[in-house]
mmCIF file as gemmi writes it, N, C-alpha and C atoms, coordinates in Angstrom:
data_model
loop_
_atom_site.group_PDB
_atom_site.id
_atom_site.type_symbol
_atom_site.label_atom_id
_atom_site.label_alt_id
_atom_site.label_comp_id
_atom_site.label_asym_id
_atom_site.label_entity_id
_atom_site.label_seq_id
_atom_site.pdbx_PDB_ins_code
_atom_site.Cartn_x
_atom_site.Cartn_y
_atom_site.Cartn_z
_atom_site.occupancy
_atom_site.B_iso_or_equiv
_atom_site.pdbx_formal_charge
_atom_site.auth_seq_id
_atom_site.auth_asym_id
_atom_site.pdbx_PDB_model_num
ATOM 1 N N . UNK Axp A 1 ? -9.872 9.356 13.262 1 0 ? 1 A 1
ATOM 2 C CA . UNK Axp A 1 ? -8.91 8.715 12.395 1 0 ? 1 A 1
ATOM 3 C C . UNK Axp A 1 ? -8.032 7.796 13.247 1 0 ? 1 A 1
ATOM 4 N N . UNK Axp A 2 ? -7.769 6.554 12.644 1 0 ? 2 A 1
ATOM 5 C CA . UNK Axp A 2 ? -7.187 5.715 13.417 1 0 ? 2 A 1
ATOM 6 C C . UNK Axp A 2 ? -5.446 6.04 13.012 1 0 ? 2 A 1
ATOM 7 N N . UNK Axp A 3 ? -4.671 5.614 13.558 1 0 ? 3 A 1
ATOM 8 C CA . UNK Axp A 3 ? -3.49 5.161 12.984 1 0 ? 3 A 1
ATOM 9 C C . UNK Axp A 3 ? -2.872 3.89 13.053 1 0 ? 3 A 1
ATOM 10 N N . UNK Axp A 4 ? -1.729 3.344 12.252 1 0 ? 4 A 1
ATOM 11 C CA . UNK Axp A 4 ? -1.698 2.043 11.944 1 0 ? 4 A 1
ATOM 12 C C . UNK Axp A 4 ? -0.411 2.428 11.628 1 0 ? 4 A 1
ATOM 13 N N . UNK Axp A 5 ? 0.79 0.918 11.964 1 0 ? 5 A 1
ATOM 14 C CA . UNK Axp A 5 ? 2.364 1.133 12.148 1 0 ? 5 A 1
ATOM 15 C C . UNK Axp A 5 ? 2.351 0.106 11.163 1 0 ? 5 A 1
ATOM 16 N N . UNK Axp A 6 ? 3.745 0.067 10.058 1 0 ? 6 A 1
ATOM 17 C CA . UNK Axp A 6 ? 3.361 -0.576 9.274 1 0 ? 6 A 1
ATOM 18 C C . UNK Axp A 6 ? 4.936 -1.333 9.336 1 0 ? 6 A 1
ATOM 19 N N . UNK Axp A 7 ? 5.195 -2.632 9.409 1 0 ? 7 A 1
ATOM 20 C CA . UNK Axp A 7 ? 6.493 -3.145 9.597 1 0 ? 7 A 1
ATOM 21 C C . UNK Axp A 7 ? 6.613 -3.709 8.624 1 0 ? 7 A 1
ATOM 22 N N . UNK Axp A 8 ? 7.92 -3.182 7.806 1 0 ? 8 A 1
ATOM 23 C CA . UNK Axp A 8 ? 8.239 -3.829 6.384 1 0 ? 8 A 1
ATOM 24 C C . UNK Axp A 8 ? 9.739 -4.428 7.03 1 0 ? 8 A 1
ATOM 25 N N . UNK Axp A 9 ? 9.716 -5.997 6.86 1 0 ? 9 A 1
ATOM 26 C CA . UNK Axp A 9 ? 10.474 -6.837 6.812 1 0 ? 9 A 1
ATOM 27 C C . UNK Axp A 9 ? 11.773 -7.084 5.915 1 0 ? 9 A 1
ATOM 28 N N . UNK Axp A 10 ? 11.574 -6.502 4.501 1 0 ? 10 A 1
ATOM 29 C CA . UNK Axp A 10 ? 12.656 -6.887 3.552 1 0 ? 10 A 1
ATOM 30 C C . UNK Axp A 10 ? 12.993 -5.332 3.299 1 0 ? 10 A 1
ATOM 31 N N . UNK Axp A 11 ? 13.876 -5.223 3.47 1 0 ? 11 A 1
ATOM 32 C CA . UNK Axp A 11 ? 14.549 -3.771 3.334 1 0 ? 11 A 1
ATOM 33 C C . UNK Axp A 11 ? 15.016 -3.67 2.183 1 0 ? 11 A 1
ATOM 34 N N . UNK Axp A 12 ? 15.289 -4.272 1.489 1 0 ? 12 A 1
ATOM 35 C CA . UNK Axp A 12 ? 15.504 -4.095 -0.254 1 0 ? 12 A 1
ATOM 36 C C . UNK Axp A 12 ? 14.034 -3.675 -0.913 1 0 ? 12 A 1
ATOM 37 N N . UNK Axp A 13 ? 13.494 -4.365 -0.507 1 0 ? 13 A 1
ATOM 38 C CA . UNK Axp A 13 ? 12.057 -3.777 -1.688 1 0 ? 13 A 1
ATOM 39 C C . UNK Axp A 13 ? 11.321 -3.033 -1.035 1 0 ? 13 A 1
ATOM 40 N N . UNK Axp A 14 ? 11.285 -2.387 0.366 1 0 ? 14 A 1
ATOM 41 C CA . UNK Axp A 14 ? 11.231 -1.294 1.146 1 0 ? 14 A 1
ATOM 42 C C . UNK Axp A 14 ? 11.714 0.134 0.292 1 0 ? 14 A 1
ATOM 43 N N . UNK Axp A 15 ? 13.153 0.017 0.067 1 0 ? 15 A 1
ATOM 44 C CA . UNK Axp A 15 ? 13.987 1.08 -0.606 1 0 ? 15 A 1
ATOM 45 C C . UNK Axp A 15 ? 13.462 0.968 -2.082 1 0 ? 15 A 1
ATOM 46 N N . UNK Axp A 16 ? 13.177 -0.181 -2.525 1 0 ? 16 A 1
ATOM 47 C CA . UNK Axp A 16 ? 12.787 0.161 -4.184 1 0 ? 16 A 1
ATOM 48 C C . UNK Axp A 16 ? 11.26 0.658 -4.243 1 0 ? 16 A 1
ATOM 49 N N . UNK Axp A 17 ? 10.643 0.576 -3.347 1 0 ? 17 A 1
ATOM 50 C CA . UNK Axp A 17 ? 9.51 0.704 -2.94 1 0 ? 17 A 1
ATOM 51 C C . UNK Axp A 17 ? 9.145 2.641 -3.01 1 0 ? 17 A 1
ATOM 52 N N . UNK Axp A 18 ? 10.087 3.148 -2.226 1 0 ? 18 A 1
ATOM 53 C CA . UNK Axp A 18 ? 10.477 4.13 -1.683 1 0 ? 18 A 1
ATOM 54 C C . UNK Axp A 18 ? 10.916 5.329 -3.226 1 0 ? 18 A 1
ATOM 55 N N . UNK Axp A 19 ? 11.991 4.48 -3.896 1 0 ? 19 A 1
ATOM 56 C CA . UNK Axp A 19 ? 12.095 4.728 -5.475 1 0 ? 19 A 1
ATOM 57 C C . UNK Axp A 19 ? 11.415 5.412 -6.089 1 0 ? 19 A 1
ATOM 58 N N . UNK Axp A 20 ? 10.493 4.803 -6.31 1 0 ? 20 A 1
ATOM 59 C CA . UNK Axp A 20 ? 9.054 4.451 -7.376 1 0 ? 20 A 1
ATOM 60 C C . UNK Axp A 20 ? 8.107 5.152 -6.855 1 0 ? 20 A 1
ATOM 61 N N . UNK Axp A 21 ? 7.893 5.762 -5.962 1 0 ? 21 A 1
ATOM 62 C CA . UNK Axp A 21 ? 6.385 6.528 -5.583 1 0 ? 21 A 1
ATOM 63 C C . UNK Axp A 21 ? 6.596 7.755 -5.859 1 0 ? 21 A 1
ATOM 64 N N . UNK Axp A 22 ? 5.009 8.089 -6.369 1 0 ? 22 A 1
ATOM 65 C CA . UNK Axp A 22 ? 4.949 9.432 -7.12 1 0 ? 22 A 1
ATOM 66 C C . UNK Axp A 22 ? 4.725 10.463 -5.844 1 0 ? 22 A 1
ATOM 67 N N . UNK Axp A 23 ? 4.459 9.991 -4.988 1 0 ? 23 A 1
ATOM 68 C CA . UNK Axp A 23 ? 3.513 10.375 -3.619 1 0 ? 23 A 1
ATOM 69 C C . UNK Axp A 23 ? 4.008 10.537 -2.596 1 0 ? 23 A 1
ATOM 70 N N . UNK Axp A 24 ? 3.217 11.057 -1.684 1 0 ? 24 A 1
ATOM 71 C CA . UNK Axp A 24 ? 4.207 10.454 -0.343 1 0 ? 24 A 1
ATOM 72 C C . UNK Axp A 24 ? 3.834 9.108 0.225 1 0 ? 24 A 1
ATOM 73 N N . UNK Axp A 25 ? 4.283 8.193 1.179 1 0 ? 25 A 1
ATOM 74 C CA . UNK Axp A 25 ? 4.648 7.154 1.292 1 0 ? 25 A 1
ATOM 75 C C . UNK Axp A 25 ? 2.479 6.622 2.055 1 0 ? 25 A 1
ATOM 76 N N . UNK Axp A 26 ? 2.431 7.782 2.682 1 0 ? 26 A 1
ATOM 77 C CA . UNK Axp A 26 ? 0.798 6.777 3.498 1 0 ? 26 A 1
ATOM 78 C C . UNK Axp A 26 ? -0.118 7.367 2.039 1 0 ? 26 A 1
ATOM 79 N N . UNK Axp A 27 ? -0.24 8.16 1.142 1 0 ? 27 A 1
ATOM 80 C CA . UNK Axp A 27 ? -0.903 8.045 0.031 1 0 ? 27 A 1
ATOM 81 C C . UNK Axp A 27 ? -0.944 7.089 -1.108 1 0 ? 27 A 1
ATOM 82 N N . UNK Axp A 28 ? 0.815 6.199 -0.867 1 0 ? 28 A 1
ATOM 83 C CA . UNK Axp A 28 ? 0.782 5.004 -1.991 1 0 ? 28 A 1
ATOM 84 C C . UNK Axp A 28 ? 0.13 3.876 -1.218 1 0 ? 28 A 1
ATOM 85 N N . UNK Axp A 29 ? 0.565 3.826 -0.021 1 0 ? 29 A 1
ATOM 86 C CA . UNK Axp A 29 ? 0.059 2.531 0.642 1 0 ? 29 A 1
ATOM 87 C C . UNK Axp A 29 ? -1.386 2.531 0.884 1 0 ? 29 A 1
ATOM 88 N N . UNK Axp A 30 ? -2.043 3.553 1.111 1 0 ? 30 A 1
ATOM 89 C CA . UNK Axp A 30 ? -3.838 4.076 0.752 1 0 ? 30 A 1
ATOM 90 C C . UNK Axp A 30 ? -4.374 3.446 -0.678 1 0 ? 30 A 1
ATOM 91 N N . UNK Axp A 31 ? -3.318 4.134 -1.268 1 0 ? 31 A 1
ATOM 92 C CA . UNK Axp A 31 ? -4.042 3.406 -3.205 1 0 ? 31 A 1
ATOM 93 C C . UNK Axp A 31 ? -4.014 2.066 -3.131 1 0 ? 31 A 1
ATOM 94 N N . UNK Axp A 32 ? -2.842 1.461 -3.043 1 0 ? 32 A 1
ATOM 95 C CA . UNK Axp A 32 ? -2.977 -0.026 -2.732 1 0 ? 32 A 1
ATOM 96 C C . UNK Axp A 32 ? -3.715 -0.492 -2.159 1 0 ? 32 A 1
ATOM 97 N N . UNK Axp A 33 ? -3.866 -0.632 -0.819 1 0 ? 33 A 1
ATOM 98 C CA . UNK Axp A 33 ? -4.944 -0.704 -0.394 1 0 ? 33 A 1
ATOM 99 C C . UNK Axp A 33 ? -6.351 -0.571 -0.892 1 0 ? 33 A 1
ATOM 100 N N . UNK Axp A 34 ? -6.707 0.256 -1.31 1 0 ? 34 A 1
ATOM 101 C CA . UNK Axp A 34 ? -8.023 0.606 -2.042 1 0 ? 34 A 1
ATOM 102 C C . UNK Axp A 34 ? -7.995 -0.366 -3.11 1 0 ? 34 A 1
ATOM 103 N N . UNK Axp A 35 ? -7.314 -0.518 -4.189 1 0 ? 35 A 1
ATOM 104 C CA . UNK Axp A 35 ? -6.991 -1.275 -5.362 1 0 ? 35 A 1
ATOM 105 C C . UNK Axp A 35 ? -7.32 -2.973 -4.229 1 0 ? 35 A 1
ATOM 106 N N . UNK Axp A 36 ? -6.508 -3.357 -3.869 1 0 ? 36 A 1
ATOM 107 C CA . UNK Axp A 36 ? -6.743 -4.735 -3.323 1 0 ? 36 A 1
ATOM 108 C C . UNK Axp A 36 ? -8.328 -4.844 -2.947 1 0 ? 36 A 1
ATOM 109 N N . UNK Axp A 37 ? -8.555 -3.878 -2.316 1 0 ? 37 A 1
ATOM 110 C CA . UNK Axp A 37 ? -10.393 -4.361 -1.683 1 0 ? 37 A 1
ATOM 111 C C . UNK Axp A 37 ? -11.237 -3.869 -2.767 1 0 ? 37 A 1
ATOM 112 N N . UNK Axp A 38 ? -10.899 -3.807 -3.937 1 0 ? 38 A 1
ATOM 113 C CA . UNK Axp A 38 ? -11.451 -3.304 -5.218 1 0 ? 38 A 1
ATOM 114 C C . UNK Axp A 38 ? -11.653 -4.401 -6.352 1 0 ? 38 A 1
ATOM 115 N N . UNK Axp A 39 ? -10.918 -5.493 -5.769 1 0 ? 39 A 1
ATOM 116 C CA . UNK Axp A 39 ? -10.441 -6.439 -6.615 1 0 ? 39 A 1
ATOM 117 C C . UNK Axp A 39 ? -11.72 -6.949 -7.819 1 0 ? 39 A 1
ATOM 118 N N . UNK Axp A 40 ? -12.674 -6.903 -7.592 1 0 ? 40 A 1
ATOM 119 C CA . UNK Axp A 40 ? -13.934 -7.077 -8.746 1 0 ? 40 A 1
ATOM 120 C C . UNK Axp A 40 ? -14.628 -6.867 -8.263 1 0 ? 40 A 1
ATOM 121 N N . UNK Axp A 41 ? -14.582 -5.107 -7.774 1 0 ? 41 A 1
ATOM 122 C CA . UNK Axp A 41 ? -15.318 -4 -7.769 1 0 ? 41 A 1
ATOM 123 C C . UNK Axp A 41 ? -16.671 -4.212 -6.77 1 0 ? 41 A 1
ATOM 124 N N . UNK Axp A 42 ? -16.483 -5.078 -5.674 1 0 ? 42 A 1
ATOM 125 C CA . UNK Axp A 42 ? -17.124 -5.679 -4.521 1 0 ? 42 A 1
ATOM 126 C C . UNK Axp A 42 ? -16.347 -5.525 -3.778 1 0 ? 42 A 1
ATOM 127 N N . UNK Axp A 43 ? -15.023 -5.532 -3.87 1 0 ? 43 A 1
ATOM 128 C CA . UNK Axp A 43 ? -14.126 -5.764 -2.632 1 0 ? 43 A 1
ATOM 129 C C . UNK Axp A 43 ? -14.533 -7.518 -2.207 1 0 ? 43 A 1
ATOM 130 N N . UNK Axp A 44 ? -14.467 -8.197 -3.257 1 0 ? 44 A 1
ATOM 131 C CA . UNK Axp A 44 ? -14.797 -9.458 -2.856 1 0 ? 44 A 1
ATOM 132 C C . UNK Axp A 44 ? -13.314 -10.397 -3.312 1 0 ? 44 A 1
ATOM 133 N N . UNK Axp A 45 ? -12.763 -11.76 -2.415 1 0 ? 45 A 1
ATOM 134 C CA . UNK Axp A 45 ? -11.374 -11.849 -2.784 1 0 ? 45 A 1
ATOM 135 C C . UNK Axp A 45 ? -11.772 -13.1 -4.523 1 0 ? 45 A 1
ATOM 136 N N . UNK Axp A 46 ? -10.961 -13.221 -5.22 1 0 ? 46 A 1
ATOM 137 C CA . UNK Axp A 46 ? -11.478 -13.524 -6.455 1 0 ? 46 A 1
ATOM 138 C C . UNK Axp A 46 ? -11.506 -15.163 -5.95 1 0 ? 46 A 1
């Protein structure tokens, strides 16, 4: 397993970010992730 540092720049939508997750924080950024390279179900960019 690799690991990966993730630098969030805008600290306001960091914290609203933070809000809103049902999850813990490397399981929302996983879904996203997945969802983006999913984009029409190739992982191809549209």
């Amino acid at each position: 397993m690799k690991k990966y540092l993730l630098l969030v720049e805008d600290e306001k939508i960091w914290e609203k970010f933070k809000e809103i997750i049902n999850k813990d924080i490397n399981t929302e950024i996983l879904e996203l992730i997945k969802k983006k390279v999913n984009l029409n179900g190739r992982g191809e960019k549209k």
